[in-house]
RODO-2510 file (C-alpha; in nm, 4 decimals, decimal comma):
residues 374
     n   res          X          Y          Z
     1     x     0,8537    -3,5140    -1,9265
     2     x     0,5842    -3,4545    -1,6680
     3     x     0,2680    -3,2260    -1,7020
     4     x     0,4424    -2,9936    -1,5048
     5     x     0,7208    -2,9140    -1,7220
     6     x     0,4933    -2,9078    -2,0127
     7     x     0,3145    -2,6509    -1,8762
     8     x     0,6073    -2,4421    -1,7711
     9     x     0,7869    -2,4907    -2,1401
    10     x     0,4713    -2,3812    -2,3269
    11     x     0,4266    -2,0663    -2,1436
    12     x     0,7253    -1,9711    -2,4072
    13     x     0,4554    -1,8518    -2,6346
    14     x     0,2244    -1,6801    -2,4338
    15     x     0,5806    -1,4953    -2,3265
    16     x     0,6422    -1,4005    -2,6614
    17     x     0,3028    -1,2753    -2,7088
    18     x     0,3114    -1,0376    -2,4094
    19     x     0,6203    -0,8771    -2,5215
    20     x     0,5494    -0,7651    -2,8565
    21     x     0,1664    -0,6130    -2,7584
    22     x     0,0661    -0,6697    -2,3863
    23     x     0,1702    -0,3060    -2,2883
    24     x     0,2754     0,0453    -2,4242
    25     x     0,4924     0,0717    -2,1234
    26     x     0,8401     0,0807    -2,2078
    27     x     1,0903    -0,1583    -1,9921
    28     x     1,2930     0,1323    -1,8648
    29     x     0,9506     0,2920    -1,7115
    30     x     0,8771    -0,0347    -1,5600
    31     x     0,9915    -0,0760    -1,1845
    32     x     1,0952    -0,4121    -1,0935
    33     x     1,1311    -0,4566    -0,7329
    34     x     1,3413    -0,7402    -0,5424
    35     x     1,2798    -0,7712    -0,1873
    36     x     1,6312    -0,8850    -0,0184
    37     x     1,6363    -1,0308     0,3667
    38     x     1,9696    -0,9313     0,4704
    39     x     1,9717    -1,0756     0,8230
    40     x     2,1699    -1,3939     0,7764
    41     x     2,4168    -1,2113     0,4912
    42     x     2,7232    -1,0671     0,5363
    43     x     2,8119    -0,7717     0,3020
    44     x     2,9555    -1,0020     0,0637
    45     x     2,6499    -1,2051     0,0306
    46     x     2,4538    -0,9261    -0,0030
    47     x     2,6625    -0,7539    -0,2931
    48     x     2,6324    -1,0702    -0,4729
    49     x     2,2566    -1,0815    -0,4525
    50     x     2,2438    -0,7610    -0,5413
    51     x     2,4286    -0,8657    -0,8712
    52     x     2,2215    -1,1533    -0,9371
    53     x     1,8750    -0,9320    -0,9102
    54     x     2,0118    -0,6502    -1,1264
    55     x     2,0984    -0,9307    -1,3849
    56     x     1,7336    -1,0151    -1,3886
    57     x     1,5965    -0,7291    -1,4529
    58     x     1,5720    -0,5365    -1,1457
    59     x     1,5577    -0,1920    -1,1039
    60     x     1,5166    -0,0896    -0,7328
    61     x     1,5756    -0,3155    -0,4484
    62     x     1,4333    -0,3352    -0,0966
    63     x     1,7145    -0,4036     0,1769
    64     x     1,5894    -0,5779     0,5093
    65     x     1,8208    -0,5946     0,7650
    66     x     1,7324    -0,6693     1,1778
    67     x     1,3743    -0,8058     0,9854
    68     x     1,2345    -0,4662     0,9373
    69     x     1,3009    -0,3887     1,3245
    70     x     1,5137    -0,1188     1,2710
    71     x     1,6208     0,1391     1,5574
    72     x     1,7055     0,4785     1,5376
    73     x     1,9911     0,4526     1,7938
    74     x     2,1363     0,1417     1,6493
    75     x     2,4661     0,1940     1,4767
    76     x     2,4726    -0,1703     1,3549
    77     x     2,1523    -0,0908     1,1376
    78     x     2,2395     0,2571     1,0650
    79     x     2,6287     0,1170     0,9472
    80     x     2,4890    -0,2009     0,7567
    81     x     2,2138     0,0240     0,5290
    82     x     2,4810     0,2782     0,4571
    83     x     2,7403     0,0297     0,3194
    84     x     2,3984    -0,1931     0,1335
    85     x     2,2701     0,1156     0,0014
    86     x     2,6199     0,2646    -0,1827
    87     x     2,6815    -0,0302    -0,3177
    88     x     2,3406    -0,1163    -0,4799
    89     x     2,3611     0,2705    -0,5990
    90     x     2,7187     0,1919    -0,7525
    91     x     2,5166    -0,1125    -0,9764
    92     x     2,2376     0,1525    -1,1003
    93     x     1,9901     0,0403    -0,8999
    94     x     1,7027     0,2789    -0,6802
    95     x     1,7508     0,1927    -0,3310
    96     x     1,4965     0,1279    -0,0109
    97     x     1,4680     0,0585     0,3413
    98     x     1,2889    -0,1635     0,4668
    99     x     1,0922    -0,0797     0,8292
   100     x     0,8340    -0,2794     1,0344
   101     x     0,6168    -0,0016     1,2041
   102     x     0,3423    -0,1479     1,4471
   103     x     0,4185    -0,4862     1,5371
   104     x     0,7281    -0,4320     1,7759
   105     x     0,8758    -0,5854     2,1005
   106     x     1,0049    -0,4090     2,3913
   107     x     0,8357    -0,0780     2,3869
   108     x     0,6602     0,0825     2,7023
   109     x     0,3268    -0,0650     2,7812
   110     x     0,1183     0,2070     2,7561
   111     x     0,1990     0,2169     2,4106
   112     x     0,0887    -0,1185     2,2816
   113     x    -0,3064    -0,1240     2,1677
   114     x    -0,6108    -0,3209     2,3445
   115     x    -0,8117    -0,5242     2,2055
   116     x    -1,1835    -0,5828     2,2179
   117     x    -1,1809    -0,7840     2,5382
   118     x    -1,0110    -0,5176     2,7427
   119     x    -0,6112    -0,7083     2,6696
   120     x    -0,3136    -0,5291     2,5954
   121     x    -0,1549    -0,6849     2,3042
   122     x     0,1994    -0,6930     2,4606
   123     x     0,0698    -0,9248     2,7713
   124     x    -0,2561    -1,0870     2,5276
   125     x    -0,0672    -1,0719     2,1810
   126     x    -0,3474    -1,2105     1,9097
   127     x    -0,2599    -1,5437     1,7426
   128     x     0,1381    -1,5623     1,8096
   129     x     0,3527    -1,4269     2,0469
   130     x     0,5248    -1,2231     1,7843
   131     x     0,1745    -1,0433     1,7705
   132     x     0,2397    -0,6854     2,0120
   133     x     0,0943    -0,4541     1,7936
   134     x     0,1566    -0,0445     1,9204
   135     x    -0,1301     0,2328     1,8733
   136     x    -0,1122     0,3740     1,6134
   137     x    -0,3231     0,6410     1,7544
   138     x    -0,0494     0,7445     2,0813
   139     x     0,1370     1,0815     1,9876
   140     x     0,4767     0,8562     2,1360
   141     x     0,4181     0,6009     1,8899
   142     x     0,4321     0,8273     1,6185
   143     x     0,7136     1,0398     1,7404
   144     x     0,9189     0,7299     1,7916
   145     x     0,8678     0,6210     1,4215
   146     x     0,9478     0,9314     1,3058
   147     x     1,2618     0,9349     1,4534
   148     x     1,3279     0,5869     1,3547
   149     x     1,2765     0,6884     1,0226
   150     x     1,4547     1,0102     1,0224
   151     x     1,7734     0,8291     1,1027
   152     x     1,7671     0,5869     0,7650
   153     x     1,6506     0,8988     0,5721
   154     x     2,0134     1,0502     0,6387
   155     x     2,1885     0,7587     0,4829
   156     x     2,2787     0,9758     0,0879
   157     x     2,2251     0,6628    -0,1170
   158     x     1,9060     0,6047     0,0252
   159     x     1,6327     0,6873    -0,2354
   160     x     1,3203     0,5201    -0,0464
   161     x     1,1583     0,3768     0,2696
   162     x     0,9319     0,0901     0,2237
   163     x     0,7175     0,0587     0,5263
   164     x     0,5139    -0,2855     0,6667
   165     x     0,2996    -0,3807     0,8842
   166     x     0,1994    -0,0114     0,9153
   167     x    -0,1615    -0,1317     1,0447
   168     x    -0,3782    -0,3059     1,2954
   169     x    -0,3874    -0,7055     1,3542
   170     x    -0,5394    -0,9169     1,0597
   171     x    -0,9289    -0,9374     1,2699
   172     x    -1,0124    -1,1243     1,0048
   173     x    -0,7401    -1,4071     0,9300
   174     x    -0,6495    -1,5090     0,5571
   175     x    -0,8024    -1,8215     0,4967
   176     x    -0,4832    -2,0363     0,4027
   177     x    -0,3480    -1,8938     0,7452
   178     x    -0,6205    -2,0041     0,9788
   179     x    -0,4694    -2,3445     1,0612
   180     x    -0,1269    -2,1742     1,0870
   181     x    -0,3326    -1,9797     1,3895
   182     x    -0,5825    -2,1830     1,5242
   183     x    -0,8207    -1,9413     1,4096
   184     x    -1,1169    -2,0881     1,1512
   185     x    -1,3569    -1,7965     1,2080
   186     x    -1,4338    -1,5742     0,8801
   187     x    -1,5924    -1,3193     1,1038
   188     x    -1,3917    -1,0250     1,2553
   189     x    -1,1518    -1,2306     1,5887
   190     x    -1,2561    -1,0236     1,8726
   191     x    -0,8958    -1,0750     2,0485
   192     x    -0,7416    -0,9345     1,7569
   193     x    -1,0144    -0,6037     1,7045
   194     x    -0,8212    -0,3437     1,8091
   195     x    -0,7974    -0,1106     1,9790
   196     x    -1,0093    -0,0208     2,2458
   197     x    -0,8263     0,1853     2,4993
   198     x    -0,9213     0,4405     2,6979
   199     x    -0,7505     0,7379     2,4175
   200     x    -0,9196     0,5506     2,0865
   201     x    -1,2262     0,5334     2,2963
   202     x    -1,2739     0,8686     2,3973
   203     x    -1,1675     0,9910     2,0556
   204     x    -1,4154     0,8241     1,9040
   205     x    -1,6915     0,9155     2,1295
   206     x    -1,5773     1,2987     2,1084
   207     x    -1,6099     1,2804     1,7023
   208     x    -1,9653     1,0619     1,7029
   209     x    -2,1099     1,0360     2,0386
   210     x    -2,0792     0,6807     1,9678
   211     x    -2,0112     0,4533     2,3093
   212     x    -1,8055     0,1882     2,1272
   213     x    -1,7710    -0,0181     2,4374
   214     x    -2,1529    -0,0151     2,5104
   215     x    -2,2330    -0,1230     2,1338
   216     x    -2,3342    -0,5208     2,1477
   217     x    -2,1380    -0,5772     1,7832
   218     x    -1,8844    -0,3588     1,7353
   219     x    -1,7769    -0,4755     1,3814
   220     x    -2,1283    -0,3627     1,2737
   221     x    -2,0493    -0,0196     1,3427
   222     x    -1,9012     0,1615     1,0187
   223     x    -1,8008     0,4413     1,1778
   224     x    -1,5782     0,2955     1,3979
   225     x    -1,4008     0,0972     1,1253
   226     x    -1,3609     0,4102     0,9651
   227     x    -1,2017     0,5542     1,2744
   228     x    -0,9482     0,2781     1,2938
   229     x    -0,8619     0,3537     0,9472
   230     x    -0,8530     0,7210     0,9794
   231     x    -0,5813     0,6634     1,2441
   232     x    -0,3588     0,4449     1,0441
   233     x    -0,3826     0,6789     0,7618
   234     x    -0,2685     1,0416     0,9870
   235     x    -0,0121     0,7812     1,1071
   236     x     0,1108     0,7229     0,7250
   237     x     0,0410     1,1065     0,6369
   238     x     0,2811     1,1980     0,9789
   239     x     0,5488     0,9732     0,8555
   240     x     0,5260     1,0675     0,4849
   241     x     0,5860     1,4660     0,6044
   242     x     0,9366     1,3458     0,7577
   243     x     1,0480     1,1709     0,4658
   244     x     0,9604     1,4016     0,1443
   245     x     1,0923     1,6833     0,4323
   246     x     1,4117     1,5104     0,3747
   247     x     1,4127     1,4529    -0,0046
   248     x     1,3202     1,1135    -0,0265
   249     x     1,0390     0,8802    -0,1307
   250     x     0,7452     0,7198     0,0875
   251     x     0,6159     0,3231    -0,0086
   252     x     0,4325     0,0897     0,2113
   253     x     0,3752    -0,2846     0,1669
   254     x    -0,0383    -0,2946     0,2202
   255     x    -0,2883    -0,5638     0,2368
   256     x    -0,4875    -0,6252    -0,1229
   257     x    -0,7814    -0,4419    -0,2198
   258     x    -0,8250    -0,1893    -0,0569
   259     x    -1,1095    -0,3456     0,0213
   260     x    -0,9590    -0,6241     0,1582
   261     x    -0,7038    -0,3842     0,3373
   262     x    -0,9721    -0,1544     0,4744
   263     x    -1,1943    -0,4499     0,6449
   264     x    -0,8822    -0,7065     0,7863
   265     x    -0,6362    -0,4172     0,8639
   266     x    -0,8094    -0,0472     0,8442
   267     x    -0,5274     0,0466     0,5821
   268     x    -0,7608     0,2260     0,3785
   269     x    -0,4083     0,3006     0,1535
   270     x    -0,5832     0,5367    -0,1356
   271     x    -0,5693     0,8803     0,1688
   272     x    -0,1943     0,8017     0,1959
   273     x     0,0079     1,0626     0,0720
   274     x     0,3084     0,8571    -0,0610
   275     x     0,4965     0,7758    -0,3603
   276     x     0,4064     0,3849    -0,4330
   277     x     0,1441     0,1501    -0,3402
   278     x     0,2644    -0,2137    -0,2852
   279     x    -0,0091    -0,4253    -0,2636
   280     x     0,0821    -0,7990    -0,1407
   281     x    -0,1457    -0,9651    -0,3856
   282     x    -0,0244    -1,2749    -0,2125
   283     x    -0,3685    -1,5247    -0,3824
   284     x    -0,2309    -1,8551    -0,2392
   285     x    -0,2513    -1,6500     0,1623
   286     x    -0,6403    -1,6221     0,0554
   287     x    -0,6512    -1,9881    -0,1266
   288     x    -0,8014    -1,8011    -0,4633
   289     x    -0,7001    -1,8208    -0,8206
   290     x    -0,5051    -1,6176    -1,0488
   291     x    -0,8507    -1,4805    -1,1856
   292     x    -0,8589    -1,3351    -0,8122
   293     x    -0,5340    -1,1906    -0,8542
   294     x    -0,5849    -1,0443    -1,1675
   295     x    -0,9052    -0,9029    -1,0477
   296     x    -0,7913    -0,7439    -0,7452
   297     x    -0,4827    -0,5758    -0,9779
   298     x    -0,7269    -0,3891    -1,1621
   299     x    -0,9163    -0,2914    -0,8674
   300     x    -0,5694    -0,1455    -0,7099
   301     x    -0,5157     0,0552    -1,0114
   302     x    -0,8296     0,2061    -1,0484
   303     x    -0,7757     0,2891    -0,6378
   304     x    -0,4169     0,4052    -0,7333
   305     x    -0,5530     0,7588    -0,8723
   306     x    -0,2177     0,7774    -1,0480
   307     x     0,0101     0,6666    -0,7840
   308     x     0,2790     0,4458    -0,8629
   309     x     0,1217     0,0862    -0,7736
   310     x     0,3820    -0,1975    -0,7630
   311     x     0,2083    -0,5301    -0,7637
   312     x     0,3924    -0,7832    -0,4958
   313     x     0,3614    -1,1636    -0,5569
   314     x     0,4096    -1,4613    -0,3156
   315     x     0,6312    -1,7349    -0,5126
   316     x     0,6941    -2,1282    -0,4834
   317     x     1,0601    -2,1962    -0,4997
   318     x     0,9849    -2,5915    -0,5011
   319     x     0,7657    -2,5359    -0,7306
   320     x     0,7540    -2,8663    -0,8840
   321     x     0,6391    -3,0233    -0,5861
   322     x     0,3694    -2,7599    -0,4892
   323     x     0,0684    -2,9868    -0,5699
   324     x     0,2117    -3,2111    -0,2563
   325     x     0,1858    -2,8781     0,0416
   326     x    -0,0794    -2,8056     0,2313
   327     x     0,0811    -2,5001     0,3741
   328     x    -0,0075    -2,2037     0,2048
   329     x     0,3248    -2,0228     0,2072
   330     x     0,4875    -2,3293     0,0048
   331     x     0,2102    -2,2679    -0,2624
   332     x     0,2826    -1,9412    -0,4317
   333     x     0,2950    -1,8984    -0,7820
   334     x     0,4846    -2,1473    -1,0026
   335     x     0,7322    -2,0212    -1,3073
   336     x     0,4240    -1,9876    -1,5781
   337     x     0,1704    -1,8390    -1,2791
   338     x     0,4708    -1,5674    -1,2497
   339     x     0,4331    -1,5007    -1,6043
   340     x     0,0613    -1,4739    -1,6522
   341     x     0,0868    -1,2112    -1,3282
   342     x     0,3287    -1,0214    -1,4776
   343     x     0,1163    -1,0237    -1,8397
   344     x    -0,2161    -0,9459    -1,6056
   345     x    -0,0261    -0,6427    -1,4158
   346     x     0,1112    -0,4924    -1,7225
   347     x    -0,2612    -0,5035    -1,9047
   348     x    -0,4194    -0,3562    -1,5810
   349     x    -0,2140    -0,0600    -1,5815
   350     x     0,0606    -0,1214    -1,2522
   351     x     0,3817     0,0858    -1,2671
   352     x     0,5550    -0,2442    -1,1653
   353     x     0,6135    -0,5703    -0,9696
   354     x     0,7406    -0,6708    -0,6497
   355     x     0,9147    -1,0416    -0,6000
   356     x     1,1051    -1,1740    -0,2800
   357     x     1,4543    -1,2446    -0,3693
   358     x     1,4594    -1,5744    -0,1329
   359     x     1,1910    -1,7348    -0,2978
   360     x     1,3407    -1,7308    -0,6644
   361     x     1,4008    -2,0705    -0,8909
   362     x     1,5823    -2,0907    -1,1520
   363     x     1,3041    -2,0713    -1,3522
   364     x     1,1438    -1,7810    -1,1986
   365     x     1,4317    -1,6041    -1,3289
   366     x     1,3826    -1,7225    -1,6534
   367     x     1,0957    -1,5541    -1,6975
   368     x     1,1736    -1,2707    -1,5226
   369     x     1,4762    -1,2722    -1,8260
   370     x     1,2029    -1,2915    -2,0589
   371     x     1,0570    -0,9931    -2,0281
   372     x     1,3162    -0,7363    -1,8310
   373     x     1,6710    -0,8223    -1,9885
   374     x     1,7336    -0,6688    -2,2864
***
């Protein structure tokens, strides 16, 4: 039996400890979140998957379908959600949607941000091409997610949206990402600083008197970082008022922190007025240790103010053979990382954990049995 094993097997009695004295929360308080990529499933598959998560524990699910790109117009998305949505209701569980807001394809020009160096990100997209980030600062922008929004709000057995990518460009990469991107700088990327058009410009300068173009080094200039995340927030804030108008609940995936959120992606996520944080305490993305993670957990509490704060972690299905990768999203946590997480969330004080479906072993299950089925 290899080391390994040995060390998964003989997290059975740290298990056992954390369930009789880790946490006054009771398991029915406790949310645990699967996040299900629907794309290649047919409704079949999906009910199934739904079946297996609920067996382990879960409590709410988040459905992706069209990867987050939802439309308003789009009967196909509208259809699928409905049909995903009733029947995850009919197994008991609390039901999401979820919807990519900034990075998008295909929308007018004028509507994309620009970065630093005078580029529009749909023509000059930062890192990948996939990169064509909108304003979140155009009035169309926000009237378009609104309305995409409104339209998965109507579906009955929706209880949730859970929105990503509701932010700027990482302009400062994670460091297990930076070979991914040819990017190796730690400083802020000025072709992904954003945004610098003429509107977020003459804002800006209206509010401070502050130039931003004329200053030599703009990332030394806190109020303009503080603009940028001033504009993501009324973004969040415009959103929230069309869901809880509609009787449902407002999450967002954010970036860890917030500090980390507020310098990489201006989500300064404490202003939003929604329902449940979801920081993606992702620590293999940032190449730190689970003393990071469990650091940064208690930081997002204390942030939380009392908002529900649902802890997302970044899993290794081959686990066994993690030791061997060099890329960073094939080096997430292994079976008895999972459980120390889960024991280090519950002792900080989260309302609950997030885990992606696709990335479950067997023995992330396992412990996921350990402490959620009854």
């Amino acid at each position: 039996m290899n080391m390994k094993m040995l060390k998964h097997l003989g997290a059975i009695a740290l298990s056992v400890a954390i369930l009789m004295g880790c946490s006054s929360q009771k398991k029915d308080d406790f949310i645990v979140q699967f996040s299900i990529h629907a794309e290649k499933m047919d409704m079949e598959q999906l009910t199934e998957a739904l079946k297996t998560a609920k067996a382990h524990g879960a409590t709410r699910v988040v459905v992706w379908s069209s990867h987050g790109y939802l439309h308003p117009h789009e009967a196909r998305d509208i259809e699928f959600n409905r049909e995903a949505a009733e029947r995850a209701h009919s197994m008991g569980l609390k039901v999401g949607i979820g919807i990519n807001c900034c990075m998008r394809k295909g929308m007018p020009q004028d509507w994309y941000a620009v970065n630093r160096l005078g580029q529009p990100s749909d023509e000059f997209p930062a890192y990948k091409e996939r990169y064509k980030f909108l304003d979140p600062h155009k009035p169309e922008v926000h009237q378009y997610l609104k309305e995409t929004i409104a339209a998965f709000t109507l579906i009955p057995d929706v209880d949730y949206i859970a929105l990503d990518l509701v932010r700027y460009p990482d302009v400062i990469m994670a460091a297990g990402l930076r070979p991914r991107y040819g990017v190796f700088s730690a400083e802020e990327y000025p072709p992904a600083d954003y945004c610098y058009c003429d509107l977020c410009v003459n804002t800006f300068k209206e509010q401070t008197g502050i130039d931003i173009r004329a200053v030599e080094d703009p990332s030394t200039c806190a109020e303009w970082a503080q603009f940028r995340c001033d504009v993501v927030t009324d973004l969040v804030n415009d959103l929230a008022q069309v869901v809880h108008s509609r009787g449902k609940e407002l999450a967002a995936f954010v970036f860890p922190g917030p500090g980390k959120a507020i310098q990489v992606v201006r989500q300064d996520w404490p202003k939003w007025n929604i329902d449940a944080y979801m920081p993606m305490n992702f620590n293999c993305l940032y190449e730190t240790d689970m003393q990071w993670l469990k650091d940064v957990t208690v930081e997002e509490v204390e942030a939380s103010h009392g908002i529900p704060l649902v802890s997302a972690f970044y899993l290794s299905k081959d686990w066994q053979n993690r030791d061997n990768e060099t890329d960073c999203l094939k080096r997430g946590l292994t079976p008895s990382e999972l459980e120390q997480a889960i024991a280090d969330a519950k002792e900080a004080g989260v309302q609950g954990i997030g885990l992606p479906y696709a990335l479950m072993s067997p023995e992330h299950f396992e412990v996921m049995d350990k402490f959620f089925v009854k």
